[in-house]
C-alpha positions as CSV (number, residue, x, y, z in Angstrom):
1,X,-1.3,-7.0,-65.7
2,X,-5.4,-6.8,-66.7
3,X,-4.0,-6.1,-70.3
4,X,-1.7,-8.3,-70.7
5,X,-4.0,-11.2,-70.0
6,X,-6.7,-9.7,-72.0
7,X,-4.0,-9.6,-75.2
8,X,-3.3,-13.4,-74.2
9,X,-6.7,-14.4,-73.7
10,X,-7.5,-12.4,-77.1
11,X,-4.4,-14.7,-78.7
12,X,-5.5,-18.1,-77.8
13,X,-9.1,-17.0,-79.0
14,X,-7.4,-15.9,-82.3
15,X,-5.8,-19.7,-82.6
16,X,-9.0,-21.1,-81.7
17,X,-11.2,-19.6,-84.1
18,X,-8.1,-19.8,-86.8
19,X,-8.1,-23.6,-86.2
20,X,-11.7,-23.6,-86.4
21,X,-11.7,-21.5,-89.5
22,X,-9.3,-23.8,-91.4
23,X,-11.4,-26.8,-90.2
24,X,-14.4,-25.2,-91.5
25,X,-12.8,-25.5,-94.8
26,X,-13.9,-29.0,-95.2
27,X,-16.7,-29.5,-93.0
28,X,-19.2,-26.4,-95.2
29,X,-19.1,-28.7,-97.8
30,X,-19.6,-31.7,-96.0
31,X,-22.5,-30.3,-94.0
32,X,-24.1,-29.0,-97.5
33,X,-24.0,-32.4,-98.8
34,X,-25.8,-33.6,-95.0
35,X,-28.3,-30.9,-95.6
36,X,-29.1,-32.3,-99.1
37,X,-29.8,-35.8,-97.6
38,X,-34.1,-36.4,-97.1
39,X,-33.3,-39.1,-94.2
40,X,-32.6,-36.3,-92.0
41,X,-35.9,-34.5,-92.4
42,X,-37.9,-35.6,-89.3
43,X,-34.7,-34.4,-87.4
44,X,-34.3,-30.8,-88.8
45,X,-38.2,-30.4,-88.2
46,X,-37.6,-31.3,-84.7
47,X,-35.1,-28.8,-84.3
48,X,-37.0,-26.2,-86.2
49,X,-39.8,-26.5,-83.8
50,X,-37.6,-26.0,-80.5
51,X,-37.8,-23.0,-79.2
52,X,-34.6,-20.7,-78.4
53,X,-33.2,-21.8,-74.7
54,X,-33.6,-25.8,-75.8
55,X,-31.9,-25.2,-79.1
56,X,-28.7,-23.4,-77.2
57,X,-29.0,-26.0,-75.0
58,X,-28.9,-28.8,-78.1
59,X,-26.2,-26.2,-79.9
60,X,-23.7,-26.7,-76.7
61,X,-24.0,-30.8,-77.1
62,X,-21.1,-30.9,-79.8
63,X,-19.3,-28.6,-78.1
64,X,-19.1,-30.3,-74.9
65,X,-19.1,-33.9,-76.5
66,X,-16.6,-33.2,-79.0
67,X,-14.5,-30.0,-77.6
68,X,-12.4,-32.7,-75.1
69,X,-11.1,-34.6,-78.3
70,X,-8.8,-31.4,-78.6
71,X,-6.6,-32.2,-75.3
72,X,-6.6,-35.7,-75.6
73,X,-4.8,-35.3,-78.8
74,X,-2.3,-32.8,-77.1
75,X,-2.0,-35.5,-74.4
76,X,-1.9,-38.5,-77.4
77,X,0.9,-36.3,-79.3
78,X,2.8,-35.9,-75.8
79,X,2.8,-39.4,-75.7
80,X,4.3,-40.5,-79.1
81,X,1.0,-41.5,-81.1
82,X,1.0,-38.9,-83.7
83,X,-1.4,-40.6,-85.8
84,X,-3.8,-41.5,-83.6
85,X,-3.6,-38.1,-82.3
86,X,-3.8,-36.4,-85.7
87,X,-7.2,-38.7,-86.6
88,X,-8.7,-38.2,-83.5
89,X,-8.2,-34.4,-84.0
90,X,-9.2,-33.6,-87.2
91,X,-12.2,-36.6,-87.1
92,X,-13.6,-34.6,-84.3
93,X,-13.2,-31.1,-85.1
94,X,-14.6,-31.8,-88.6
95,X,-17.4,-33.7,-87.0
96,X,-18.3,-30.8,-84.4
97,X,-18.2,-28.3,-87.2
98,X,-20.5,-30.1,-89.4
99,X,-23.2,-30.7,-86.5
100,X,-22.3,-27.2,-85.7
101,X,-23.0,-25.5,-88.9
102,X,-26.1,-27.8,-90.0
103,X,-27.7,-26.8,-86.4
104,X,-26.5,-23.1,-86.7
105,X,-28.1,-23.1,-90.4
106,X,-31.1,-24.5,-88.8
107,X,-31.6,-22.6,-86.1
108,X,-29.7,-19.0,-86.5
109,X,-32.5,-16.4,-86.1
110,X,-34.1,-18.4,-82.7
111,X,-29.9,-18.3,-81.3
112,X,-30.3,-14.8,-82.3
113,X,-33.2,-14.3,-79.9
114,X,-30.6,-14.7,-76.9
115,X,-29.0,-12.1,-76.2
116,X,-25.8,-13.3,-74.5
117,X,-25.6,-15.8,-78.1
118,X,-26.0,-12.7,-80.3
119,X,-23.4,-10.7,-78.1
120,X,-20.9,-13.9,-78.4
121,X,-21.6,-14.1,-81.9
122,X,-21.3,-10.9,-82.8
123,X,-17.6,-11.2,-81.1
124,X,-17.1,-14.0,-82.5
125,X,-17.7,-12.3,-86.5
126,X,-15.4,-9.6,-85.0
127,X,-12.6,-11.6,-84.3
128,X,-12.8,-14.0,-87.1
129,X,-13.1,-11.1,-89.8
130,X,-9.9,-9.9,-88.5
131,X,-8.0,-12.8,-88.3
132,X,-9.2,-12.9,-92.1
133,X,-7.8,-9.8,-93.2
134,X,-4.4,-10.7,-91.3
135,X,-1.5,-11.1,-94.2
136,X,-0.8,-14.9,-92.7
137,X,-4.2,-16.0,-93.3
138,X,-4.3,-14.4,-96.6
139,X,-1.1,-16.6,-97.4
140,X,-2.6,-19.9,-95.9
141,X,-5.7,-19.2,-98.1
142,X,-3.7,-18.5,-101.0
143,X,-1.6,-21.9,-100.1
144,X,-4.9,-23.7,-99.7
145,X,-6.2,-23.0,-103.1
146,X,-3.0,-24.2,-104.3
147,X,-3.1,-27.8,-102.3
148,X,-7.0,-27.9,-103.4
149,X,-5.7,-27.1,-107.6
150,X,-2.7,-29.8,-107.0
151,X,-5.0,-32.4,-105.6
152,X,-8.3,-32.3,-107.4
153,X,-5.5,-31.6,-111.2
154,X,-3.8,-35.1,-109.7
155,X,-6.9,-36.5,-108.9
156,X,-8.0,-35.6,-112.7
157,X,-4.8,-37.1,-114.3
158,X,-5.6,-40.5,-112.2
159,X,-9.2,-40.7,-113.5
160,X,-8.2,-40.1,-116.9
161,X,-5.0,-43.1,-116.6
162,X,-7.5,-45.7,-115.4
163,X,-10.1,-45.2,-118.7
164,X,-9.9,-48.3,-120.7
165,X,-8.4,-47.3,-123.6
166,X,-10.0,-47.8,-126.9
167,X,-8.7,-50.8,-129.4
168,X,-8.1,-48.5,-132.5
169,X,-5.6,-46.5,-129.7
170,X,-3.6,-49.2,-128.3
171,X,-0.8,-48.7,-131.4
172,X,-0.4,-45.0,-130.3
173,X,-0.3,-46.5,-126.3
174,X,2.6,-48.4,-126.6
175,X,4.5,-45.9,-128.9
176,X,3.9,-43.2,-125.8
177,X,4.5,-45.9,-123.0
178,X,7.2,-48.2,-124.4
179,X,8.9,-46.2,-126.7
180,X,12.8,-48.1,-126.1
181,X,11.3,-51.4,-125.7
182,X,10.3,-53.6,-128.3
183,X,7.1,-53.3,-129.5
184,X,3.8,-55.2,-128.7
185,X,1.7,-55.4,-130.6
186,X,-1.2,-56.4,-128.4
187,X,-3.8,-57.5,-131.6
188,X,-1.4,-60.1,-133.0
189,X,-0.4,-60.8,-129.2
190,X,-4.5,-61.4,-128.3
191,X,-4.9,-63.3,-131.6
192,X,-2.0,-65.8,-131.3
193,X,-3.8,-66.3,-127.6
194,X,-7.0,-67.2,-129.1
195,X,-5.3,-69.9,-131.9
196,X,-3.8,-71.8,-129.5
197,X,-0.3,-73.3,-129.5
């Protein structure tokens, strides 16, 4: 019976950390670009000068501000709002994880100092590494890279359709755009405008 709880408890854990994992995804960039920002300076000094008990003690604030957003959008999806409960879940898990990692980056080697964190955290590296060698994550990393190439290549094409596009090249425009229909020709079209009827 101890076992089989300890494989179940190891399970959820697993889910957890894979869910925070994926999260983290987008929130290391965002907390890279927050770290690059000089209006937060006065803060991380503060921080820097805590010492280790009242930083665990500001680490665990996300957590258990932010942690309760998780069941409330279980309880919002039980309830038929979807996307409020899809918002609300990946707002705060995004937001946690950037707090997170900018205090972690912060304040690693004084969380270090404590030796039930280090012990956790050590678990936690543990856990994590193996869930990254797993075959399915693998996949959803390979499948990520492949969302991330489709949007940022989409995201390219739409940038380059809204450039204004250059006089001399509006002849070649309307042959590649209206090749069936009859053709504009915008210059006469703009000159005709300007004469007047």
């Amino acid at each position: 019976m101890n076992s089989i709880l300890q494989s179940v408890i190891f399970v959820v854990a697993a889910v957890y950390i894979g869910v925070d994992a994926v999260f983290l995804i987008v929130a290391k960039p965002v907390a890279d670009w927050v770290s690059k920002r000089r209006i937060l300076e006065g803060l991380r000094a503060w921080i820097a000068s805590l010492r280790p008990y009242p930083t665990l003690a500001l680490f665990m604030v996300p957590l258990i501000a932010l942690e309760p957003l998780k069941p409330v959008a279980a309880y919002l999806v039980a309830t038929g709002h979807v996307r409020v409960a899809l918002t609300t879940f990946v707002v705060g898990e995004v937001l946690k994880l950037v707090i997170l990692e900018r205090l972690f980056a912060i304040s690693r080697d004084k969380l270090m100092l404590i030796p039930a964190f280090g012990c956790t955290y050590r678990k936690f590296c543990q856990i994590r590494n193996w869930l990254e060698e797993t075959d399915a994550w693998q996949a959803a990393r390979h499948w990520s890279k492949v969302a991330q190439y489709a949007v940022r290549s989409y995201a390219a094409d739409l940038k380059a359709s809204r450039r204004p596009v250059p006089i001399s090249d509006i002849g070649a425009l309307n042959e590649t755009l209206v090749p069936s229909m009859k053709r504009v020709d915008l210059r006469r079209d703009a000159a005709q405008i300007k004469a007047g009827p």
